[in-house]
N, C-alpha and C positions, 0 to 999 in steps of 0.2 A: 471397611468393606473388603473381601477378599477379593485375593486378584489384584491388591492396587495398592505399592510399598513405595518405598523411597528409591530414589535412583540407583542404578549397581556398577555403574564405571564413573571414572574422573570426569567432574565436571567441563573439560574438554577434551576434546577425542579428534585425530586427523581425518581430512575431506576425505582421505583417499579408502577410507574402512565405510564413511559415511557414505561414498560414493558406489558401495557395494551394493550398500544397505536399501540403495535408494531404486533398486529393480523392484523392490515391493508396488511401484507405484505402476498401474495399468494404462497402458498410454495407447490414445489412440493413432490411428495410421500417418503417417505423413510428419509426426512431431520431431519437433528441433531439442527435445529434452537432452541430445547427451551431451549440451553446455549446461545444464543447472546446475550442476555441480562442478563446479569446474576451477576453483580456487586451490591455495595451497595450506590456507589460514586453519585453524582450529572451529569449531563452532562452539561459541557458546549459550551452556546450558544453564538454568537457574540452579540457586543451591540446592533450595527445596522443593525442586521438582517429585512430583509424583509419576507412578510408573503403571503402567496396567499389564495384567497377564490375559495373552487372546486377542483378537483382531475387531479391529474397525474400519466400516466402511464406508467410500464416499462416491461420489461422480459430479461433476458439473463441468463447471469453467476450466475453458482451453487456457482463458486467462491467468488462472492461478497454476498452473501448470508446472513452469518453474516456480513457482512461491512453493507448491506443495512438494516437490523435490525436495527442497531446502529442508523444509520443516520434518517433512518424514523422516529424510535420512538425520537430522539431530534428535528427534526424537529416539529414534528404534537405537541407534547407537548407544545413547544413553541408558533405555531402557530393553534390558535385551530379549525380554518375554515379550513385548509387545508387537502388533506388526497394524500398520495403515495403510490400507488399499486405495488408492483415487484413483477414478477411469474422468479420463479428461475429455467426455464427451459432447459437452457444450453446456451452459447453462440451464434452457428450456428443458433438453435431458435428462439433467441432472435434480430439477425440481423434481421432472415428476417420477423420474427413480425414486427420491424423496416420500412422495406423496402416496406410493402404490408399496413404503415399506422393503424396498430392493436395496435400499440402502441406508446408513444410519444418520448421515447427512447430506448435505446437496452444498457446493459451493456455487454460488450462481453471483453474474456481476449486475444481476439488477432482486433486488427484496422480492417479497411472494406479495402479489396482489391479493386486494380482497377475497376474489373468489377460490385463489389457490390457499389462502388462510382458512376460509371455509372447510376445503377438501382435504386442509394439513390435519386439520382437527379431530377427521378420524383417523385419522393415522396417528395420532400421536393424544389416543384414549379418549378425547375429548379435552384434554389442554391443548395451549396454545403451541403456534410452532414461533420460534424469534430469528430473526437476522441479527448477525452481529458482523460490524465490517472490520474486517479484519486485514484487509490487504489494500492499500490505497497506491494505484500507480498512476502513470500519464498514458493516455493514448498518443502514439505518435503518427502523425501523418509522415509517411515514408517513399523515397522516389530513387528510380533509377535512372540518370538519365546526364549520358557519357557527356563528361568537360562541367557539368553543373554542382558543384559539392552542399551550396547553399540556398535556400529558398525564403522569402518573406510571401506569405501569401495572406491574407485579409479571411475572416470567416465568409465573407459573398463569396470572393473566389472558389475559395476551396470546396462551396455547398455548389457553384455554378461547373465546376470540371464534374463532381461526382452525380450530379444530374445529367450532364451530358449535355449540359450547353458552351464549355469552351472545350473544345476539341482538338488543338496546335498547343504545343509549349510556346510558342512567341506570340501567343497571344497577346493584345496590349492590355488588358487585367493584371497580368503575371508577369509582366515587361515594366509596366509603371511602377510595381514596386520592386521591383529587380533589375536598376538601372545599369548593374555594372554586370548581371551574369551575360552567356553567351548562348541564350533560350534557341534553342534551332526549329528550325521548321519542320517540327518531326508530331506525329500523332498522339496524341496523350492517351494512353490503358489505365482508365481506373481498376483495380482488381478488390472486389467485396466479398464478403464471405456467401456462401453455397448454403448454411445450416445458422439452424437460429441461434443467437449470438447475444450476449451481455453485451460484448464489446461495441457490435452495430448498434446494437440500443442505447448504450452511451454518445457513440460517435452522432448519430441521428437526434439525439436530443440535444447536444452540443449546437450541432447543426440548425437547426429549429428553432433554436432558442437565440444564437448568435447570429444567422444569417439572416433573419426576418423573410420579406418575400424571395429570398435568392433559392430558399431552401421550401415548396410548397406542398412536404410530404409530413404523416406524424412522426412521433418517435416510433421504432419500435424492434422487435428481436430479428425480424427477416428484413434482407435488403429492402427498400420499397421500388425498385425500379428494374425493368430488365438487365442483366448485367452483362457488361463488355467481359469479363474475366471475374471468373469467380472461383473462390477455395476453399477448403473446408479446413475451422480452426484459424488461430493464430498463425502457426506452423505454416499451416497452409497457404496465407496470405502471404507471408513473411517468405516462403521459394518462390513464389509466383515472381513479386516483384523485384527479386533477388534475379530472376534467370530473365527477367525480359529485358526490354530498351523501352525507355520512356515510359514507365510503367510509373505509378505513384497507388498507394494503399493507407488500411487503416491498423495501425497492430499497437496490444501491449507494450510498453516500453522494454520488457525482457528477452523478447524478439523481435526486436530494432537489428541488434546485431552485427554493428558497427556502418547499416548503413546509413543515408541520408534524413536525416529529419527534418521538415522546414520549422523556422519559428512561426508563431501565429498572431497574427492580429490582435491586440486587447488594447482598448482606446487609439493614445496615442501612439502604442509601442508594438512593435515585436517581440514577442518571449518565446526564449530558448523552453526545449522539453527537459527540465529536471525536476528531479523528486523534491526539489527544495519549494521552487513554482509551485508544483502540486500540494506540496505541504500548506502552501497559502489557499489554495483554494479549498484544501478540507478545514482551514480552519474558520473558512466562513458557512459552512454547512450547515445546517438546523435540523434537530430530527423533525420526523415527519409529523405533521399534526394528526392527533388522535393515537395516537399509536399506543399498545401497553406499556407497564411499567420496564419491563423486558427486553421491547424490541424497538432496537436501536439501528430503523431504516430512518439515512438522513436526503433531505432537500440538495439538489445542490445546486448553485448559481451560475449555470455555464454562459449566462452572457455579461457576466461581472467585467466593468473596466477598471476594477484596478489595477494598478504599477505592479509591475513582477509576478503576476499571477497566471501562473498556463491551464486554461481554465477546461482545457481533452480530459480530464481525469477521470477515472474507474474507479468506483467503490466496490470493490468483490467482497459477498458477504459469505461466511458459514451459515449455513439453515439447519437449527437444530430443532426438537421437541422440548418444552418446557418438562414434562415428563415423558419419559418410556415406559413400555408394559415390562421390560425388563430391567431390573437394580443394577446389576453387573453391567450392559449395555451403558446404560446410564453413566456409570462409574468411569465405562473407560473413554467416551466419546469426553467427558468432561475434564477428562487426565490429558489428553491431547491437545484441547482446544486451550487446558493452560500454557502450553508452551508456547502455542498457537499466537496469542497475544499475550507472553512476557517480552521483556525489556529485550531478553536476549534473543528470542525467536524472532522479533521484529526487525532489530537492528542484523540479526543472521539474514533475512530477506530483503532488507533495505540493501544490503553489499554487493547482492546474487545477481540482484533484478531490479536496481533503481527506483523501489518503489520510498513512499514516504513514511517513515517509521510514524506507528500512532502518539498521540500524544499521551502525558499522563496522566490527565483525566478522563478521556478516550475510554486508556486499558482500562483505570480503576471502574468506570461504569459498566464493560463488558465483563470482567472477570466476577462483579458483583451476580450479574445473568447467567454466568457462565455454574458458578453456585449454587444459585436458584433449581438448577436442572436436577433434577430425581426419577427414581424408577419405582415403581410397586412393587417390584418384587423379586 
């Protein structure tokens, strides 16, 4: 296919040329992006990676934000004709940029429903559109709140502060399993997101799922309750609780950012937020039933009690067309999303952003999808 060779620099190349490269990415206001890059290490790229001449476009999740830093700026380095635009405007956004043809994919941290599968359909000729989960992180429940560095909170808890029924940090909820901190009698500011969000919809079905009656809202992309503090994006979650007192939030683990995480309730234990946790919890996921051959939206079990598992986790998917109306389009959305999920593009985002590198039967099934993708013409 023209337009689409083998790679034209060493297979590794410094952050800091990468970190140039990485302005191609369209970021929305208020974002904490100029840490995604931010290492000193090389990135590495596959041997045989393919290259594209000409641009692709995305927009979605605030969540893949820094993921997609990563990945563009390894990509475009490597390949010096190509260039990858992401506008990190939120998930819901980002679908329907997707869907209305604004863009050539969508990263979104929750799949396309029925009726968006429906309306992908013209858009994408009359084939199907597929999810492929490409980024697997932890949500961390995160807090400010002076003399406290550590928290154990239960999933009731944690569903009964963000409803707005425990209101004090000494609360005796939050006191009973925090026998040793020094909880003050200070106000608790949940801060939620402002715009529709993957990450709420995670966090909310978490919630839903693990807190039983503590939590008696659905899932879903928009906060469900009126909000004490609210902000738009990740980024925007992640200043809120960073500049208040006594503040606690919901963010990607990439904008954690050195501060506070509580661990979480699972059975008998408390588990720490790492990618390795996370790693357990995507390895009991199930795709979705009914789904096509293709599309790899998976189940996930956020009220699992097993041992070592932190079950807040994010599946951020790529949303692509099984076909485009265009060959070349085609060509180079599929030349990116290889790197997207190689060995090396994953374990480059696992380093960035804590997330949990896929497995290798994961990538082998997506990059099978990722193949699949064709253009007419």
């Amino acid at each position: 296919m023209e337009g689409v060779g083998k790679r034209r620099v060493p297979v590794q190349v410094p952050w800091l040329f990468a970190a140039a490269l990485a302005g191609a990415v369209t970021l929305t206001a208020g974002c904490g992006s100029d840490d995604a890059v931010r290492g000193t290490d090389p990135i590495a790229v596959p041997e045989d990676l393919e290259c594209m001449d000409g641009s692709v476009s995305g927009s979605g999740s605030s969540a893949q934000e820094n993921a997609m830093q990563t990945w563009i700026a390894g990509y475009q380095t490597a390949c010096e004709d190509g260039v990858v635009f992401y506008d990190a405007i939120g998930s819901g956004g980002g679908r329907s940029q997707f869907i209305d043809r604004a863009v050539t994919f969508a990263g979104s941290d929750t799949p396309l429903d029925q009726k968006e599968h429906e309306e992908a359909a013209a858009r994408c000729g009359g084939s199907s559109a597929i999810n492929l989960p490409a980024y697997v992180v932890p949500i961390g429940v995160v807090f400010n709140l002076e003399g406290v560095d550590s928290l154990d909170l239960t999933p009731e808890t944690i569903a009964r502060i963000f409803n707005g029924e425990i209101t004090r940090w000494d609360d005796p909820a939050i006191a009973e399993t925090n026998p040793d901190a020094d909880l003050p009698d200070r106000r608790i500011t949940p801060v939620t997101r402002s715009d529709e969000s993957g990450t709420t919809e995670n966090f909310t079905a978490y919630l839903e799922e693990a807190a039983g009656d503590a939590w008696p809202h659905e899932a879903g992309g928009q906060w469900p309750t009126p909000p004490v503090e609210a902000a738009q994006g990740n980024s925007g979650v992640t200043e809120a609780v960073q500049g208040g007192e006594g503040t606690i939030g919901y963010v990607e683990a990439s904008h954690v950012h050195g501060m506070s995480a509580a661990r979480v309730g699972v059975g008998e234990e408390f588990v720490e937020m790492t990618s390795e946790a996370a790693a357990t919890a995507l390895s009991a996921s199930e795709k979705v039933e009914d789904s096509s051959e293709h599309d790899h939206a998976l189940d996930l079990d956020y009220g699992t009690t097993e041992a070592g598992t932190y079950p807040i986790i994010l599946i951020s998917y790529q949303i692509v067309c099984l076909e485009y109306a265009d060959a070349d389009e085609a060509e180079r959305v599929k030349a990116f999303l290889d790197y997207v999920v190689s060995a090396e593009g994953q374990q480059a985002v696992s380093e960035e952003t804590a997330s949990a590198p896929l497995s290798d039967d994961l990538r082998e099934d997506l990059q099978t999808s990722i193949d699949a993708i064709s253009g007419l013409g």
